[in-house]
Structures are given as C-alpha cells and as structure tokens.
ROMI-601248 format. One record per residue (C-alpha): residue in three letters; x, y, z. Coordinates in nm, 4 decimals, always signed. Each point is the difference from the previous one (the first is absolute). Layout:
% ROMI-601248
   res         px         py         pz
   ALA          X          Y          Z
...
//
This chain:
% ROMI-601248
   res         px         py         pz
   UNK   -15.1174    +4.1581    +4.0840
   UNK    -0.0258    +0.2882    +0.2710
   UNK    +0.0450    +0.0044    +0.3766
   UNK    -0.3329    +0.1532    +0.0734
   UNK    +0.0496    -0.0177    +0.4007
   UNK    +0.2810    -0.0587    +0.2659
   UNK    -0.3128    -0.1968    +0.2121
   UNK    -0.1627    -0.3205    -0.0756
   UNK    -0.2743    -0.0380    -0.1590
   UNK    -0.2772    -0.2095    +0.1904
   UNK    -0.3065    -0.0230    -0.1889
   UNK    -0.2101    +0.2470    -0.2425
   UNK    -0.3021    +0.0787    -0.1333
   UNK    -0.1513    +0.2339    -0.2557
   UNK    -0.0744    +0.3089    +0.3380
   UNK    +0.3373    -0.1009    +0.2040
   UNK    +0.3521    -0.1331    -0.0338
   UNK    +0.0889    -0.0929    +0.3422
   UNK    +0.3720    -0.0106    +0.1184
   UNK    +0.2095    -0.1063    +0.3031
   UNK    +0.3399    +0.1096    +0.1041
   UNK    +0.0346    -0.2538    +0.3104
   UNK    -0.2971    +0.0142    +0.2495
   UNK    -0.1206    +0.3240    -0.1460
   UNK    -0.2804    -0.0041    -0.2598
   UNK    -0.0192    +0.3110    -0.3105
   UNK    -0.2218    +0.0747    -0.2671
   UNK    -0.0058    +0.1611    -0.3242
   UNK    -0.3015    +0.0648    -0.2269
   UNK    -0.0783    -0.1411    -0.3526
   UNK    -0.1233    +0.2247    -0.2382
   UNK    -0.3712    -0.0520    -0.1236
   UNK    +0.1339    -0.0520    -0.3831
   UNK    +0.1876    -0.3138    +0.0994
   UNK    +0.3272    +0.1547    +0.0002
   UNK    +0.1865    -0.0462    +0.3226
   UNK    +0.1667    +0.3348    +0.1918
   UNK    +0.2523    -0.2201    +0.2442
   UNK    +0.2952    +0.2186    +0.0052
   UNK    +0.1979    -0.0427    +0.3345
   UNK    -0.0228    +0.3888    +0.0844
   UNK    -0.3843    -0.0573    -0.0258
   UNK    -0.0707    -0.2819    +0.2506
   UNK    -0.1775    +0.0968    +0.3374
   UNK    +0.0227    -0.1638    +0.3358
   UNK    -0.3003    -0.2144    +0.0729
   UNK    +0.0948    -0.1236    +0.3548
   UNK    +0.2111    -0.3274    +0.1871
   UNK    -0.1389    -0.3029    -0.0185
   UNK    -0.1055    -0.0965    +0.3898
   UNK    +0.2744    -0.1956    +0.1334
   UNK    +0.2141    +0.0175    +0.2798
   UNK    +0.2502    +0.3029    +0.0774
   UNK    +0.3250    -0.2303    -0.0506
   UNK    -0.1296    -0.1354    -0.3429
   UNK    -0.0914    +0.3258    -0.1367
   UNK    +0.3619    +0.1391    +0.1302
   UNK    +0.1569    -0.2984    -0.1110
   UNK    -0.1355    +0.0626    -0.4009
   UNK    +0.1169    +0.3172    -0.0370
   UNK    +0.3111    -0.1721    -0.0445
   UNK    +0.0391    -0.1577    -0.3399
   UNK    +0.2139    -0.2995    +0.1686
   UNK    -0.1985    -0.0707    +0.2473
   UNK    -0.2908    -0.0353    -0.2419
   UNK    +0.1643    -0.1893    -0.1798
   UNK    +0.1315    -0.2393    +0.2085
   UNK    -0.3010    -0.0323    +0.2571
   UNK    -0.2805    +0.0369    -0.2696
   UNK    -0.1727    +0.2835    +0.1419
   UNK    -0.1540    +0.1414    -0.3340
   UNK    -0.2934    -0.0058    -0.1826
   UNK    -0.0030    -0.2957    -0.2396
   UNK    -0.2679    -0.0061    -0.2165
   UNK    -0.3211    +0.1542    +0.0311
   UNK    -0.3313    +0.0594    -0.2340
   UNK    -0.2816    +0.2344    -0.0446
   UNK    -0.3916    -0.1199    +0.0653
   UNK    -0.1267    +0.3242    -0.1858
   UNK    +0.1377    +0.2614    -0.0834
   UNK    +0.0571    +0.1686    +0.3216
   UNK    +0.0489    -0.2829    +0.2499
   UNK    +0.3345    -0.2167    -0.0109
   UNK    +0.1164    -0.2774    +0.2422
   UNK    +0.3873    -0.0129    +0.0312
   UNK    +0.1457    -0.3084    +0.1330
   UNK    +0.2794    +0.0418    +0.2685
   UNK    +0.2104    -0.2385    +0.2413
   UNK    -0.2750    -0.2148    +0.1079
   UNK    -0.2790    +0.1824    -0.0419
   UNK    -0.2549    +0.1720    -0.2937
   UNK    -0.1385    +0.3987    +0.0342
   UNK    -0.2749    +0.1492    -0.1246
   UNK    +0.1037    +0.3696    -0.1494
   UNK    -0.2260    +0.2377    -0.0678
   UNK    +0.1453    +0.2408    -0.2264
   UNK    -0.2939    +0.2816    -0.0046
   UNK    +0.0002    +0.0302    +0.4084
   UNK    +0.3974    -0.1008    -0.0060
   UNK    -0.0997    -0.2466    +0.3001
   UNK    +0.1929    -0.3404    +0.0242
   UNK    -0.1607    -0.2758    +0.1911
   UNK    +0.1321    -0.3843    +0.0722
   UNK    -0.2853    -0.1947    -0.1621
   UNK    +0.1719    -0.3805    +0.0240
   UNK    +0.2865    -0.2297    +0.1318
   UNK    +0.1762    -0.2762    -0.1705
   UNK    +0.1027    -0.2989    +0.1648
   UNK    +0.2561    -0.0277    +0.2607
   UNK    +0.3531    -0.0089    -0.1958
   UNK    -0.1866    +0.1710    -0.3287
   UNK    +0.1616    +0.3420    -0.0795
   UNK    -0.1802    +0.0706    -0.3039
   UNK    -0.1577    -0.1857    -0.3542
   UNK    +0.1708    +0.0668    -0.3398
   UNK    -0.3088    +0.1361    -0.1338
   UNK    -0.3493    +0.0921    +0.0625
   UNK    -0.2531    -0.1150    -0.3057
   UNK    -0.2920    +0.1849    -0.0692
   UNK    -0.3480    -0.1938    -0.1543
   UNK    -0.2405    +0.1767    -0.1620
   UNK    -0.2673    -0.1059    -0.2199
   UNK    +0.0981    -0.3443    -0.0352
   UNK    -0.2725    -0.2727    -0.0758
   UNK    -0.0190    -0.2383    +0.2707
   UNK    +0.2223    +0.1856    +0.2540
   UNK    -0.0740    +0.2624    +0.2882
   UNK    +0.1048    +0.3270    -0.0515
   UNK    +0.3040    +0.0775    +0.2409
   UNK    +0.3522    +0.0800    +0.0829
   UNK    +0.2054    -0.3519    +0.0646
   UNK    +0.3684    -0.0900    +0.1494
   UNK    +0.1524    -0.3149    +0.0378
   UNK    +0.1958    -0.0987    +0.3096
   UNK    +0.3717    +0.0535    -0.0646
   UNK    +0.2221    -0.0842    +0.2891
   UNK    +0.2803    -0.2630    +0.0784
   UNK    -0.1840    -0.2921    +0.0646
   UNK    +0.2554    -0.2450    +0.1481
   UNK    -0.2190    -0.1739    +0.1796
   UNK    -0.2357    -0.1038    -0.2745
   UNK    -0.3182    +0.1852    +0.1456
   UNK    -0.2829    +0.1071    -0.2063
   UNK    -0.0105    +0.2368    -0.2149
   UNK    -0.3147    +0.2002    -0.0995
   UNK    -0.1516    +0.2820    -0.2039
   UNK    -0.1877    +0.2794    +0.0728
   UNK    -0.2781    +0.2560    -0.1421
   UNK    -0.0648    +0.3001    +0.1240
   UNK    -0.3846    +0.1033    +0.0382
   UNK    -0.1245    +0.3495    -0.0350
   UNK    -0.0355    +0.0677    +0.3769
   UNK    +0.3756    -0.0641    -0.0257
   UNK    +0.0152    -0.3263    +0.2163
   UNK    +0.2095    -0.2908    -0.1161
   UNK    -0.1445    -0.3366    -0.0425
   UNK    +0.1660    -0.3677    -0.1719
   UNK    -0.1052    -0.0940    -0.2951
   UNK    +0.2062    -0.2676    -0.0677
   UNK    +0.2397    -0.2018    +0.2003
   UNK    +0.3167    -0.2362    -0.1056
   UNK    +0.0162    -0.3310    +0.2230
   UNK    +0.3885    +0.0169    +0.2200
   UNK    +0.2984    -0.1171    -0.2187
   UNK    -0.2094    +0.0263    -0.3374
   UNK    +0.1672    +0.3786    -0.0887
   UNK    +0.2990    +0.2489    +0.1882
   UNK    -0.1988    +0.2914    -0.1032
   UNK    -0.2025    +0.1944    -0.2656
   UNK    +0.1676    +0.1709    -0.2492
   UNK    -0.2811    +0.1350    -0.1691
   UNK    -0.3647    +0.0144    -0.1060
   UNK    -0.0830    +0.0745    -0.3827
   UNK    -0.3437    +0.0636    -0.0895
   UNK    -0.0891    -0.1146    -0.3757
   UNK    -0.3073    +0.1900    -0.1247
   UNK    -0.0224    -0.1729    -0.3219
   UNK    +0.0130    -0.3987    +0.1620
   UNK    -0.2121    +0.1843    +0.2597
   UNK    +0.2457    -0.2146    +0.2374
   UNK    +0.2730    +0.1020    +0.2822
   UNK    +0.3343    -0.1370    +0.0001
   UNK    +0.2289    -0.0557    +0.3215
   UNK    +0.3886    -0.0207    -0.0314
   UNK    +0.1820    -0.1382    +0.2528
   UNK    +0.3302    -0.1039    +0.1336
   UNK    +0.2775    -0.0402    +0.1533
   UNK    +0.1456    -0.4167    -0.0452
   UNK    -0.0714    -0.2104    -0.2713
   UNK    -0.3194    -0.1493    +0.1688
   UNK    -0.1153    +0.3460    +0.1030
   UNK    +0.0188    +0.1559    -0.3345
   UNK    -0.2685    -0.0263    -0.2093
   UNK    -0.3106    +0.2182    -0.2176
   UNK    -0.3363    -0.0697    +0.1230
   UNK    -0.2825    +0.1163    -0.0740
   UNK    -0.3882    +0.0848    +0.1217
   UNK    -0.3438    +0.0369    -0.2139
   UNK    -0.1910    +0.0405    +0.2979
   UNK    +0.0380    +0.2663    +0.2072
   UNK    +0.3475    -0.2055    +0.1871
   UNK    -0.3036    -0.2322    +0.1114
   UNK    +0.2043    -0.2918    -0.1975
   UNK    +0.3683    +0.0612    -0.0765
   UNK    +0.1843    -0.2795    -0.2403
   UNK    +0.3598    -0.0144    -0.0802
   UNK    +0.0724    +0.0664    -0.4299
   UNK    +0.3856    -0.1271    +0.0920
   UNK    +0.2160    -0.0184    +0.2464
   UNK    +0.3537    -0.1664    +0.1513
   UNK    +0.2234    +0.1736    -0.1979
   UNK    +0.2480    +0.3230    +0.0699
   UNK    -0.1355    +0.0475    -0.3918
   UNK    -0.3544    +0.0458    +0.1837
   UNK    +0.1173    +0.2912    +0.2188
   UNK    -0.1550    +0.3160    -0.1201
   UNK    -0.0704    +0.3230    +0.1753
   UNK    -0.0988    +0.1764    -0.3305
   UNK    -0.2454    -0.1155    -0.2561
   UNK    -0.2067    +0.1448    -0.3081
   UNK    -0.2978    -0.2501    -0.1007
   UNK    -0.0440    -0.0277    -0.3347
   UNK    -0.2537    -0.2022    -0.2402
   UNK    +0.0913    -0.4014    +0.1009
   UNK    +0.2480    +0.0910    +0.2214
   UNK    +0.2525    +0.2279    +0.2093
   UNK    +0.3397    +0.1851    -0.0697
   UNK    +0.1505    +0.0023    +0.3434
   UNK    +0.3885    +0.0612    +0.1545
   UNK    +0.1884    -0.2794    +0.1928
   UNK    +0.1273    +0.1374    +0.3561
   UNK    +0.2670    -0.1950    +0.1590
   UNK    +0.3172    +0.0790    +0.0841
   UNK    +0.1007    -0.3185    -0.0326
   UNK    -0.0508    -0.1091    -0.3700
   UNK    +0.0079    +0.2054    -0.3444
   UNK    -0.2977    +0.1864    -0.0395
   UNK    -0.2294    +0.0302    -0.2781
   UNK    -0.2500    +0.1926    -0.1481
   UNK    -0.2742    -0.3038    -0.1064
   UNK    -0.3146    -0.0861    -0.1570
   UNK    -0.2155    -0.2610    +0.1748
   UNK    -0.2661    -0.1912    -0.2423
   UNK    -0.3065    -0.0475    +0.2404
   UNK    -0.0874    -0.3152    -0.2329
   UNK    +0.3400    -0.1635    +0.0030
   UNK    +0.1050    +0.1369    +0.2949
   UNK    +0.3462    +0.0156    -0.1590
   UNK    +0.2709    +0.3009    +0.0513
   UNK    +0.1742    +0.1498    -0.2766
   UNK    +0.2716    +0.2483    +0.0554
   UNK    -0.0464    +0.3631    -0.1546
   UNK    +0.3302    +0.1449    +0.1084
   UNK    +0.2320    -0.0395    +0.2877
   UNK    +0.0376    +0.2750    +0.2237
   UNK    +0.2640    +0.1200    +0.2076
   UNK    -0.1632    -0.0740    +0.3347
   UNK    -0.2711    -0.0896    +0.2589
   UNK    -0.3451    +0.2049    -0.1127
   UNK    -0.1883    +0.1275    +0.3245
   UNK    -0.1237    +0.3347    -0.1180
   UNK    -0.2037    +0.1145    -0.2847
   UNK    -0.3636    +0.0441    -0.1644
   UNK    -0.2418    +0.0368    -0.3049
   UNK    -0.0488    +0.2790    -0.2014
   UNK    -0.2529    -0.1507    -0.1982
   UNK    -0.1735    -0.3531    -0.1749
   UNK    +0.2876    -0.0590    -0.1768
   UNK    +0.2918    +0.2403    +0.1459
   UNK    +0.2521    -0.0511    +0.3318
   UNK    +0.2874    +0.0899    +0.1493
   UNK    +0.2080    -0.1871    +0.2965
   UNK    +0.3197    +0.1023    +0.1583
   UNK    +0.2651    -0.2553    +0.1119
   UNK    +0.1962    -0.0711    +0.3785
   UNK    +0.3552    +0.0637    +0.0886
   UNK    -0.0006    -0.2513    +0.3029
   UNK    +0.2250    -0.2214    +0.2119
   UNK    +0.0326    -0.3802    -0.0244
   UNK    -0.2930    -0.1545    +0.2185
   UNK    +0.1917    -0.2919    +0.0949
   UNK    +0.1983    +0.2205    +0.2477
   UNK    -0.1382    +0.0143    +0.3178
   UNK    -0.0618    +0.2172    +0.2902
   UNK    +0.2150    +0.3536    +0.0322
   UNK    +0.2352    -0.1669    -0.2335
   UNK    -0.3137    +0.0364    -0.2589
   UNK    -0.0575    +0.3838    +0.1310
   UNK    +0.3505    +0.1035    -0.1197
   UNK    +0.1336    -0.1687    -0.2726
   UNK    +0.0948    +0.1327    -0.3221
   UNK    -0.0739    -0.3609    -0.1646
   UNK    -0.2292    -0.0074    -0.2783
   UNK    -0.2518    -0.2718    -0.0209
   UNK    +0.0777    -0.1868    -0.3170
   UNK    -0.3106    +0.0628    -0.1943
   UNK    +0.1705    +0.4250    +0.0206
   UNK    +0.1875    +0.0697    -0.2558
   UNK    +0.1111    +0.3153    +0.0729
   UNK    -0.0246    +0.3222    +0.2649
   UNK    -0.2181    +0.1529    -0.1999
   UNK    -0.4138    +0.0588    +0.0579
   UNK    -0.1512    -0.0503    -0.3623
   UNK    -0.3125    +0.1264    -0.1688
   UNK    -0.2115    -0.1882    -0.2456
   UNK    -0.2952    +0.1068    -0.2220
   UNK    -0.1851    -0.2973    -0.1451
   UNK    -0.2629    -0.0087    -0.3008
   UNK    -0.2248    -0.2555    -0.0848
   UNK    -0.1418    -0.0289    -0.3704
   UNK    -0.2263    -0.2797    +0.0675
   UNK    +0.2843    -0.2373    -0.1452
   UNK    +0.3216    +0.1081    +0.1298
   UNK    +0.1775    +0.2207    +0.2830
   UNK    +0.1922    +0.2799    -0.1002
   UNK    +0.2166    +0.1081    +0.2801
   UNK    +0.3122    +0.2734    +0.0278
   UNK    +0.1877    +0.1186    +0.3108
   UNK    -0.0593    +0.3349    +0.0579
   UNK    +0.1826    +0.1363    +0.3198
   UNK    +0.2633    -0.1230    +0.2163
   UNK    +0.1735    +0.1015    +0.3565
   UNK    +0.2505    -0.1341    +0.1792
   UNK    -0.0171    -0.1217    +0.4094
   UNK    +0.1198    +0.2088    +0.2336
   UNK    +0.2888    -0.0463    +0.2381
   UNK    -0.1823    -0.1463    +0.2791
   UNK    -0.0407    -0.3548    +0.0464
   UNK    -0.3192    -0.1930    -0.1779
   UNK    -0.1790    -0.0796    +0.3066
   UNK    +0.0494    +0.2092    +0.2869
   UNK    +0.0012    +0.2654    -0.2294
   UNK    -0.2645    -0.0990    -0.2374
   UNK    +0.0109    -0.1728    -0.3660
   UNK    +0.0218    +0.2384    -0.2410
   UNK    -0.2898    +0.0028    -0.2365
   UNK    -0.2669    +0.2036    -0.1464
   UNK    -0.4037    +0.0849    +0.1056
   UNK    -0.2866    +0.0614    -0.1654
   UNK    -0.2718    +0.1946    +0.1823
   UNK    -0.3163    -0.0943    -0.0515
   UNK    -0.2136    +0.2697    -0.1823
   UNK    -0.1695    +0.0421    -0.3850
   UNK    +0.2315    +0.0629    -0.2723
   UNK    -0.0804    +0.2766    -0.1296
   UNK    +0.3094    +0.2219    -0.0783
   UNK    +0.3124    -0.2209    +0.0540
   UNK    +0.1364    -0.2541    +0.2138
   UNK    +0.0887    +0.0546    +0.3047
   UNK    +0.3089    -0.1671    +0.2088
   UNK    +0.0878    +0.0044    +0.3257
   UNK    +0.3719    -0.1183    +0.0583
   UNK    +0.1255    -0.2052    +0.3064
   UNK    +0.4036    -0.0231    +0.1338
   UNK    +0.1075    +0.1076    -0.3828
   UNK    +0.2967    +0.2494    -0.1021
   UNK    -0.1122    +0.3525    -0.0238
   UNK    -0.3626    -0.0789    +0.0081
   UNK    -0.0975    -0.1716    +0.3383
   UNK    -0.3192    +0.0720    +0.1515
   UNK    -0.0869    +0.2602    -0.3106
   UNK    -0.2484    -0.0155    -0.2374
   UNK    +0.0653    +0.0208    -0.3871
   UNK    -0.2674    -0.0088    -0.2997
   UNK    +0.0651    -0.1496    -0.3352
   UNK    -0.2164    +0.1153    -0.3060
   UNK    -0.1921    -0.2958    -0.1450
   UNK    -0.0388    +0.1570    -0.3217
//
C-alpha cells in the first residue's frame, strides 16, 4: 500500500486521472503502457468547478468540506477524455482536453449527490448509458426514480419507484452474463430489498425484500446468484450469498460494519470497505455529534475486504484498516473508504474519507 496523492481521487480513465482538492478540479496523465504516473508533485490544475464564490471559499477549508459537503463525491468518465463529477446538488460535464467545466444536470431538491454513477455498455437488452439512482433523505415517502444519461448529455427517467415502496437507491449492478440489471435498495426493513430488470427498467420485480439482511449497497453477481454486503448500522452485518432459486441467505462472514462503498474488479473478484458510523436511532443534532456507535459497528476502525469467488465458495481476507478521526460521525462525516470508478488496470485505487492520517488522500494497493 502507497499514498499515491494528498487529493482525492474522483474518477479515471486509461488518458486522465482526475482529482479534486475541494471545489478545485486537477489532472494527471496515464501513461499509454497502462502504467499510471499519479505522483502528487505531478498533478496540474484543471480549473473550479462553477459554483458560487462562498462555496468555493468555503472548500478550501478541509472542515468546512467536511461538515457542509461541498466536495466532489463521485464522478465517472464517458470516454476517455470527458468525465462528469457529481457535486452538492448538481452533476458537471469536464472536459479534460480543453480543461473546460460545465454544469450539465441537477438532482432533486434535498439531493446532494448519488453513491455511484454505473456505466452500461454492450449489454443485451439494455441502452447504452451512464445511470444514477436518487439518493436523498426521503422522509416524506416521495418517489424515487432513476436516471440515464443520453449522449447529448440530457437526463431522462427510466424507471420510477411508487412513494413509500423504497428510502433511496443504493445502487445499480449491471450483470453481463444474466444479461439482467439489479437494483439495491434501502433504508427500513420494507424499503430494503434487490430487484431486478430484464428489460431495459421497462418492468422492475422485487428478488427479496423486508429484511435489514436485504440491505445492500455492494454486490458481485455471480452464476445463480449474488455475493452482496449488509449495510445497517443497526444490526450485525454480513457478507452473504443469495440463491436466486431459493431465495435463501447464507452468511459468508460477518464483517465489522455497515458496507456503503466498494466495486468489482472482475467476474469473479471484489472488494468492499466497511462504515464507522453513529447510532441512527439518535435524532436530530444529537445524531450530528455523537460519538455513539450504531450497534451493527464494532469498532472505530474503516476496514478493507478483498473477496474471491471460485464458482463454489468465497474466499475473503481483510486487507487494510484505518481508524476514524477525531471529529464526530456525522457532522464530520463517517469514516470509510471510496472506490473511484475507472478500469483496473495497475492497482486499486482508494480514496479515504474522515480516517487517521489518510483523509481525503488517495492510496493504491497492488492486486498482484
């Protein structure tokens, strides 16, 4: 494991690996024999994202990035040269050749940001397209949609949940081989649940749900079924394997916290980081600033799994592990790791949120 930059990683792809340090956008260049050149001495100033004067003062400061979001969260590249970062309400089109930044799309009112952006490519029965689901606190029960992007860059539904059926979307997984799409969602017992779509999200049917067991933001389809994490603070969580047949559970391994964060590396490889976050049965500011863990955290510490399938079994080891920092869980963020999006082609990438030593840096991990 290396620190490879003291900026975050957004997104990459095999011309760019695009950066943010608050509001302020920087790039560095992959080499054409698929090894990356990302040292932090190297990176180049691309330009600010185009947002108002007091936000782009205000996330300068690490604290007040922190605490009042203003960062890039997750972003993706449509080719090579032409990412879309996601940040406090709205998505922006960056072109990294011309180094121009333009606001392409707003979320809902009260939506800061998805947990991911999917990419579809290639995929029998499904349009070709970059896709988000609608992750905000939905208190009021209100619909909840998801989107594709199409190649004139305007957003469009392509599927909508009926109010009170799900909280939010957790994720999209595209399976290649089942030539199928698979929706996790969450956050209550009725509003957890895997669905899934054959159609282009023209019909969407639930495979189970009703259970904290059914919460899942990370997932890795494999022949008959899914390995996918639990995430709830609330309950043990588990690393599981759902039979699409019996539509029974069975428990892998537990782990030592809620799962938001992680991705594929291939068909039968994945890796998933684990949540240091507060009890969600607190409410209010009392929520924002305690140091209570919810009971399905075992400890302060952010872990990171690699998991293999063998077409029989998961074999799964721990293989990094950081400890929260000093400031509280929710105003000042859970402490957990990212992945950005981006091929694997030379290591894993990591992006590090509210952790000891390594907030807001990136680190790479050899896969070998």
């Amino acid at each position: 494991m290396e620190i490879v930059s003291k900026h975050k990683l957004i997104c990459y792809s095999k011309k760019y690996f695009l950066f943010s340090a608050g509001t302020r956008l920087y790039l560095a260049d992959a080499k054409a024999d698929s090894q990356c050149d990302i040292s932090f001495e190297k990176l180049r100033p691309l330009g600010d994202l185009p947002i108002g004067s007091a936000k782009r003062f205000l996330g300068k400061f690490r604290l007040f990035a922190r605490g009042l979001r203003l960062e890039p969260r997750c972003g993706i590249f449509v080719d090579d040269s032409t990412a879309l970062v996601s940040y406090h309400g709205a998505i922006y089109r960056v072109d990294c050749d011309s180094c121009s930044i333009d606001s392409e799309h707003e979320f809902r009112p009260g939506m800061n940001n998805p947990l991911n952006f999917v990419k579809i490519s290639g995929q029998k029965e499904f349009t070709d397209g970059i896709y988000y689901g609608e992750y905000f606190l939905n208190h009021g029960g209100e619909r909840v949609r998801i989107f594709r992007r199409k190649p004139n860059g305007q957003w469009h539904t392509v599927y909508t949940f009926a109010p009170g059926q799900v909280y939010h979307i957790h994720g999209i997984i595209p399976d290649a081989a089942s030539a199928c799409v698979y929706i996790l969602t969450g956050d209550k017992d009725a509003e957890s649940g895997i669905f899934v779509t054959y159609d282009d999200f023209k019909t969407v049917t639930p495979i189970v749900t009703g259970r904290q067991a059914f919460r899942a933001c990370v997932a890795l389809p494999v022949e008959g079924g899914m390995l996918y994490t639990t995430d709830t603070p609330l309950e043990e969580n588990y690393l599981y394997h759902l039979d699409f047949n019996t539509k029974e559970i069975t428990p892998v391994m537990v782990i030592d916290g809620p799962s938001i964060y992680g991705r594929t590396i291939s068909d039968y490889e994945f890796v998933f980081s684990t949540s240091v976050e507060p009890d969600s049965r607190i409410e209010g500011l009392k929520y924002e600033f305690t140091y209570k863990l919810g009971p399905g955290v075992k400890n302060k510490n952010s872990h990171l799994y690699y998991c293999l399938w063998d077409g029989n079994t998961a074999h799964c080891k721990e293989i990094f592990a950081a400890t929260k920092d000093i400031l509280p869980m929710g105003a000042g963020q859970f402490g957990t790791m990212m992945f950005p999006e981006g091929d694997v082609y030379d290591g894993l990438y990591v992006t590090c949120q509210a952790l000891r030593k390594y907030d807001n840096k990136t680190i790479k991990f050899s896969l070998d």
